[in-house]
C-alpha positions as CSV (number, residue, x, y, z in Angstrom):
1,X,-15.3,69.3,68.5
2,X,-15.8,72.6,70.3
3,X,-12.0,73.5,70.7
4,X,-10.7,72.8,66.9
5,X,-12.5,75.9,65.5
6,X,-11.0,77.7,68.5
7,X,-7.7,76.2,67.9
8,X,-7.4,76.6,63.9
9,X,-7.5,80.8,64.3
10,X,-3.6,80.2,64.8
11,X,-2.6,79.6,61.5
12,X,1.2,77.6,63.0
13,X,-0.8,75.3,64.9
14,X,-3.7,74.2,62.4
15,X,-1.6,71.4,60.4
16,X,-1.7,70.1,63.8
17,X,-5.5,69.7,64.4
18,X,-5.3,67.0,61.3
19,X,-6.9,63.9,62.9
20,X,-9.0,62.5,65.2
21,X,-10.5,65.4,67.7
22,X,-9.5,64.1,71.4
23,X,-11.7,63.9,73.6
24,X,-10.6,64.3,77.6
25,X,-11.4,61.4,79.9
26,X,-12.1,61.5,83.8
27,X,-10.9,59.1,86.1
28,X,-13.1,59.0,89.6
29,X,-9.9,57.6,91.7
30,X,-7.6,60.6,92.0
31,X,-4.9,59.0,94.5
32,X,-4.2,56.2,92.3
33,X,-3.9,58.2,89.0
34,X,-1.3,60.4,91.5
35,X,0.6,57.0,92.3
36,X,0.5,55.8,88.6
37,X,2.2,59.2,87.8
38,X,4.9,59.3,90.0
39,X,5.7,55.4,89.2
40,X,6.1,55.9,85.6
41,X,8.3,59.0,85.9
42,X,11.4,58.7,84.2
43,X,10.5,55.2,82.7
44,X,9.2,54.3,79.8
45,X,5.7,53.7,78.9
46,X,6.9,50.1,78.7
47,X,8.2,49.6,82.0
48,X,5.9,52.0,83.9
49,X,3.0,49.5,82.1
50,X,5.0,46.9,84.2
51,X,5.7,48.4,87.3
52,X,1.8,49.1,87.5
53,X,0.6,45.7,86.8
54,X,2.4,44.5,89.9
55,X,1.2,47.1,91.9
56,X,-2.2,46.4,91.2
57,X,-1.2,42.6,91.5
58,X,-0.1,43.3,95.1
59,X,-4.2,43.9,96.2
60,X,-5.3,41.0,93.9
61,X,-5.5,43.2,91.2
62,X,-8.8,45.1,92.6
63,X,-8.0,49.2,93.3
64,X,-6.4,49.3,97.0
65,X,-7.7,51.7,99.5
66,X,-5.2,54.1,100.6
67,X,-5.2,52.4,103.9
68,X,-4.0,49.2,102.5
69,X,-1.4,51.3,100.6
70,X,-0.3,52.7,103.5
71,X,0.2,49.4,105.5
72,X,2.4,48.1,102.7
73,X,5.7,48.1,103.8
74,X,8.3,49.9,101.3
75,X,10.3,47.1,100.8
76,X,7.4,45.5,99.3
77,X,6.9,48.4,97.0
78,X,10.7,48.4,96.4
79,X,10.2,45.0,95.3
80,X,8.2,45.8,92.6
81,X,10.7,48.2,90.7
82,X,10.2,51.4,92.7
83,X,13.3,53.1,93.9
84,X,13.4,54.3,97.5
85,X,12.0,57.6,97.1
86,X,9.3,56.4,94.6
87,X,8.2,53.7,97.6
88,X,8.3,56.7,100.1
89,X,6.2,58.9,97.6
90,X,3.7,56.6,96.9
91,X,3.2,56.3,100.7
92,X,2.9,60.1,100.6
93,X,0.0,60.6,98.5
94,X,-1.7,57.8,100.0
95,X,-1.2,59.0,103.5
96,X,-2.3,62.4,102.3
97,X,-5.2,60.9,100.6
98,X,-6.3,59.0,103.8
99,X,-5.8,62.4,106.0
100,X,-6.8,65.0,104.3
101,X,-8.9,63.8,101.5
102,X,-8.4,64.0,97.5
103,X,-11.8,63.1,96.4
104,X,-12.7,64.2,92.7
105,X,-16.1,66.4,94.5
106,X,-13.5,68.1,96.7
107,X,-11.2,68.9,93.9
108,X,-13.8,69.9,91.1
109,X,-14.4,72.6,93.6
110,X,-11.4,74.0,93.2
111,X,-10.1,76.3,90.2
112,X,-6.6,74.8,88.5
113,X,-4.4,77.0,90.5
114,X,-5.8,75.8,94.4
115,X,-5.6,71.8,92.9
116,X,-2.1,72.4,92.1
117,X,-1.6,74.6,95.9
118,X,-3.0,71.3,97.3
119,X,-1.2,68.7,95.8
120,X,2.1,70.1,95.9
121,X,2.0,70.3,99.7
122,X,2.6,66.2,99.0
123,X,6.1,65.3,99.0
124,X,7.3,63.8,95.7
125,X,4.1,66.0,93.9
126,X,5.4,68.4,91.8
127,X,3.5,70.8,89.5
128,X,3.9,69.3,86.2
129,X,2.2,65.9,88.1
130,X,0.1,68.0,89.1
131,X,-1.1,69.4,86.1
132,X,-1.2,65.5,84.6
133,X,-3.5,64.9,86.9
134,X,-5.5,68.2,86.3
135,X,-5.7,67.1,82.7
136,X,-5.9,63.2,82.5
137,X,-7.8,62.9,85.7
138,X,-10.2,66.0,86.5
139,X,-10.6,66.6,83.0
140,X,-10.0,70.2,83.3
141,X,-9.9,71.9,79.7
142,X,-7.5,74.9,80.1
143,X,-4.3,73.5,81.7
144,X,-1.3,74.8,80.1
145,X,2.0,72.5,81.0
146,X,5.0,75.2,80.5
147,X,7.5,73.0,81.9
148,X,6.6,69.8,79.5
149,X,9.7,69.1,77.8
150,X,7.5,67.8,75.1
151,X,5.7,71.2,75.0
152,X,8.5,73.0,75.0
153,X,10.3,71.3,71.7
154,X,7.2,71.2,69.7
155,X,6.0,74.5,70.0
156,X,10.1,75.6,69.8
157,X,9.8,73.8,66.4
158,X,6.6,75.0,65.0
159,X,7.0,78.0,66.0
160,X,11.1,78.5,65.3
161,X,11.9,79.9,69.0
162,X,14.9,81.0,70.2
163,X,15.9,79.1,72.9
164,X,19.2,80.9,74.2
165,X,17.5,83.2,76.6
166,X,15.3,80.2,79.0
167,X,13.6,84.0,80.1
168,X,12.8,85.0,77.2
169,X,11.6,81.6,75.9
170,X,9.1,80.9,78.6
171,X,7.4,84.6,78.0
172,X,6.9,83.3,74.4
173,X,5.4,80.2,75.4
174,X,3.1,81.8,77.9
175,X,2.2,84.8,75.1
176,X,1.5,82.0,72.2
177,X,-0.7,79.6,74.8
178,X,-2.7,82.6,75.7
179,X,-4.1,82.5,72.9
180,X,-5.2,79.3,73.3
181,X,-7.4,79.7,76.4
182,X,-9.6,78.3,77.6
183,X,-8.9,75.4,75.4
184,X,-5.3,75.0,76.1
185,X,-5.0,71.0,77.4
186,X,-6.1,70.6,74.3
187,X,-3.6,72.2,72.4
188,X,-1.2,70.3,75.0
189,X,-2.4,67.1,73.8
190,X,-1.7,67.7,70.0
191,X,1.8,69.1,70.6
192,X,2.2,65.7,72.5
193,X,0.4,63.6,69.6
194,X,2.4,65.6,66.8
195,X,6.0,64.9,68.5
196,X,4.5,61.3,69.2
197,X,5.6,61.6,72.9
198,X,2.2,61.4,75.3
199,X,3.4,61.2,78.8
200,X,3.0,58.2,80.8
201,X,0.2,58.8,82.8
202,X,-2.4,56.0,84.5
């Protein structure tokens, strides 16, 4: 694979490129990869596998239209397993889906920076969902996740970080990444794989 020779010039992060090279997926449905994100938040993969199987149970089990999201009242969605602000979230994207459009062609359009712009402007979107969905979704190749707590502890491990000054620690993350571009997902998704914690992402 393209990135792994890229990759292996950093001589800390080779032992990690051990493996099968990954390959990144895209996923032509970008409001419900949104949804699937916020609903597993804070839940395991186990329960978030749950929660999602009823959600797609509630339209028969084919992909709803973020009309007939919409028109599903939150205490159906509550009924489910989503808390209150989940139920209103998922209403969010969906609404902002239906109004302002989140179409894969729109976004592919846009550099990393302007999807993230966009999709924040969604109540209950945050940028680390955000750049889940730039990575697992759009496929985009150079997304770097600072704010990962997975991320952080790997490369805090491999790479014997101080972590007393938070300052000072993001600088370092941001200088050793760099080096990484453009291929940086990628180096995202090993981190993940070598701490065994992918996050739960539809």
């Amino acid at each position: 694979m393209h990135y792994i020779q890229h990759l292996s010039k950093d001589k800390k992060f080779q032992p990690l490129l051990q493996g099968e090279p990954i390959e990144l997926k895209k996923r032509k449905v970008v409001y419900m990869s949104l949804i699937g994100s916020i609903m597993s938040q804070q839940l395991s993969t186990k329960v978030a596998q749950v929660i999602h199987k009823r959600f797609m149970d509630l339209y028969g089990g084919k992909v709803p239209t973020p009309e007939q999201i919409i028109n599903t009242p939150v205490e159906t969605l509550r009924s489910i397993g989503l808390s209150n602000a989940k139920a209103g979230y998922v209403h969010n994207v969906a609404r902002f889906s239906a109004e302002q459009g989140m179409e894969k062609k729109k976004l592919d359009k846009m550099s990393n920076e302007e999807v993230i712009a966009y999709l924040t402007q969604i109540k209950g979107v945050g940028k680390w969902t955000t750049e889940m969905i730039l990575m697992f979704t759009l496929g985009r190749e150079d997304v770097f996740a600072i704010d990962d707590w997975g991320v952080q502890s790997a490369m805090i491990k491999i790479y014997k970080l101080k972590t007393d000054d938070k300052k000072k620690l993001r600088e370092r993350l941001l200088k050793i990444s760099s080096k990484w571009s453009p291929y940086r997902t990628y180096a995202c998704m090993h981190l993940w794989a070598w701490k065994d914690n992918p996050p739960a992402v539809e």
